[in-house]
Each structure stands twice: as structure tokens, then as C-alpha cells.
C-alpha positions in Angstrom: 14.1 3.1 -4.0 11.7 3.5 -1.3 9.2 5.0 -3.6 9.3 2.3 -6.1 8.8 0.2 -3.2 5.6 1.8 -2.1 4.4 2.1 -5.6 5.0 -1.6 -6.7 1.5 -2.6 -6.8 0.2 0.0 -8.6 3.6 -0.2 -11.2 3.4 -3.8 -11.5 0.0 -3.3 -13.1 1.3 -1.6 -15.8 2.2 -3.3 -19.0 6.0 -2.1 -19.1 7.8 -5.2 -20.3 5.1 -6.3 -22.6 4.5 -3.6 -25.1 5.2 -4.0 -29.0 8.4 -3.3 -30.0 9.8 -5.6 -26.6 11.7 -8.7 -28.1 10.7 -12.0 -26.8 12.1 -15.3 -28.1 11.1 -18.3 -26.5 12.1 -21.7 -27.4 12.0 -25.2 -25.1 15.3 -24.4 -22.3 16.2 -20.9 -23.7 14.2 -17.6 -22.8 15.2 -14.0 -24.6 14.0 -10.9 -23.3 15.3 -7.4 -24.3 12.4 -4.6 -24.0 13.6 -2.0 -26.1 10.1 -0.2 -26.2 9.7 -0.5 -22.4 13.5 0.8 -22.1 12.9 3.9 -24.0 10.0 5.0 -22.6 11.5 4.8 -18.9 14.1 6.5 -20.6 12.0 9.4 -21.8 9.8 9.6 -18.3 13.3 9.9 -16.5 14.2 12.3 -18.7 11.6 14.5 -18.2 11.5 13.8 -14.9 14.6 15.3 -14.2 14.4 18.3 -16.9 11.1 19.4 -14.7 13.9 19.0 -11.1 16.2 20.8 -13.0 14.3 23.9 -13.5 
């Protein structure tokens, strides 16, 4: 958590959240947002992340 913390400005620059594939509807008092492409590639980073601890 702390690292996330420290890394926030340079995270926030990234475009996680608005990649294609990232569903957005929005219409006039309703806002949709499910990032599937964004999910799976946290996923992935995570993953491999953790494979690379793990060894």
C-alpha cells in the first residue's frame, strides 16, 4: 500500500482505466464503468509478479 502510495503520480499517468476493450456507458444521471482490459492486465502484471517472488 505504501508503495502504491509513493508511486501514485507516476501510476496515475498511465492510461489504465481508459484502454480499448474498458466499457464505458454514459448517459444524462447514469455513469457505467467496468474496465475489463485494464482488469486483465493488472491481472497478468500481478501474476507475474508473484511467479518471479515465488521462485
Amino acid at each position: 500500500v505504501i508503495l502504491v502510495g509513493l508511486a501514485w503520480p507516476w501510476l496515475s499517468k498511465l492510461p489504465l482505466g481508459r484502454l480499448p476493450g474498458d466499457i464505458v456507458i454514459d448517459r444524462p444521471g447514469f455513469k457505467f464503468f467496468f474496465p475489463v482490459t485494464t482488469m486483465i492486465i493488472v491481472s497478468v502484471v500481478l501474476s507475474v509478479i508473484l511467479w518471479l517472488f515465488r521462485r
